[in-house]
N, C-alpha and C positions, 0 to 999 in steps of 0.2 A: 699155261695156256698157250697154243700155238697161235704165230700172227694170222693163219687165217678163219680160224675160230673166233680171235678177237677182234678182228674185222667185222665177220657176218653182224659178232654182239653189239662192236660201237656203229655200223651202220644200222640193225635195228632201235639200236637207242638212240641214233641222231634223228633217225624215221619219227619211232613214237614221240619222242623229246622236241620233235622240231615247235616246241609250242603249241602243241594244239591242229597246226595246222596241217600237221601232216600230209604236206607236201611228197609224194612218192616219184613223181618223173615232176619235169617242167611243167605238166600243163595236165597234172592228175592230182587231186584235193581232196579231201575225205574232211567229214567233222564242221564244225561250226555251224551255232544254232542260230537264230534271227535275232535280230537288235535292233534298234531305233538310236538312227543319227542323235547327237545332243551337243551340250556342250558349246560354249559360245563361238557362233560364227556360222556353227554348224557346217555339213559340206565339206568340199574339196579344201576350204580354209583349215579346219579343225583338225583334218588328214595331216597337211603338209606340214612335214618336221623328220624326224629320225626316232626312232621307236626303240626300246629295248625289253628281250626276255631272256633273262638268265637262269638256267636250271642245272644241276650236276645229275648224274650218277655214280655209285657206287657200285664196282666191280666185284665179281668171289675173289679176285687175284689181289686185294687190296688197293689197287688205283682208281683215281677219281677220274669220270670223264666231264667237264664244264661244257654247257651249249650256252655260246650267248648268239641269240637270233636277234637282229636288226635291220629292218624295213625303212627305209628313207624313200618319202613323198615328196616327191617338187610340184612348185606351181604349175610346172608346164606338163604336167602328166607323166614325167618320167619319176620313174622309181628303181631301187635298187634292192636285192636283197641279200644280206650277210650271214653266212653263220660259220661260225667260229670256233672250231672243236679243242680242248686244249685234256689229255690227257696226262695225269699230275701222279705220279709215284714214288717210291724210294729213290729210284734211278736218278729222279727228272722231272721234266714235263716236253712235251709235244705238242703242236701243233699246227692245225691243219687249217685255212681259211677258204670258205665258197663266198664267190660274190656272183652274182647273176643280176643284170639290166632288164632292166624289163619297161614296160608303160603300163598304164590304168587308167581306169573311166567308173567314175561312181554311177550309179543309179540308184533306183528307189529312195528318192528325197537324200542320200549319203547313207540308208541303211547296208548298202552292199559296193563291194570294189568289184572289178574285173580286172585281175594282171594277166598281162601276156607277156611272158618270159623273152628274153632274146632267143635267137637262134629255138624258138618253138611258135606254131601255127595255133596252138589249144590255149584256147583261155584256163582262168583259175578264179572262179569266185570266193570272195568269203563275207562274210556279215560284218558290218561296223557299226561299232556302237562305242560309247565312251561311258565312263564312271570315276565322276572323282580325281579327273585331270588325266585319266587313262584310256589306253586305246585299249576296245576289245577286240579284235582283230581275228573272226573265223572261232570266237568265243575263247582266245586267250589272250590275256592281259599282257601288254606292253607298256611300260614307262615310257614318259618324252625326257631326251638328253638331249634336243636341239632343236 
């Protein structure tokens, strides 16, 4: 497979793969269904910590591609967002790290965030809700690692 075939592929699989949230530009979101805040504290308390969703795929060429997407919430409404592409072969592995700054503002009782990315004017909503010590975030599940 040529590297720009394999691009278009691992950029649409970083797209789909991005957790659900399918992030396309800074301040363009697709997906994520409605949820209700929960979880003790509820609110901006419940949010803030560092998130993780880790998913691979599988290439025809036989290499793995790994997304680990990580969302870090601070008290003070700054956020960050990670994702982490690591393609794993016979060769090797690769990779490639996005981090993007951003801030956010809960509404609806903590059922929903609003980020606005740095260096972007468009906001990004997505639904939050939690389950069983977990963030649902835009309707997909994050682990807390901190």
């Amino acid at each position: 497979m040529d590297r720009g075939a394999l691009g278009a592929l691992l950029l649409a699989g970083a797209l789909a793969c991005d957790s659900g949230l399918r992030v396309v530009g800074y301040g363009q979101t697709g997906g994520g269904g409605g949820g209700t805040g929960g979880g003790a504290g509820g609110g901006a308390a419940t949010l803030v910590g560092v998130w993780r969703n880790l998913s691979s795929l599988v290439l025809s060429s036989g290499e793995t591609v790994v997304f680990d997407v990580r969302w870090s919430f601070g008290s003070d409404r700054s956020c960050v967002r990670t994702r982490i592409q690591t393609i794993v072969g016979p060769g090797g592995g690769d990779e490639t790290t996005e981090r993007i700054p951003c801030t956010y503002v809960l509404s609806g009782g903590g059922s929903s965030v609003t980020v606005t990315f740095q260096g972007s004017s468009v906001p990004s909503t997505f639904s939050v809700a939690f389950s069983g010590g977990d963030l649902l975030l835009g309707g997909t599940r994050f682990d807390r690692i901190s």
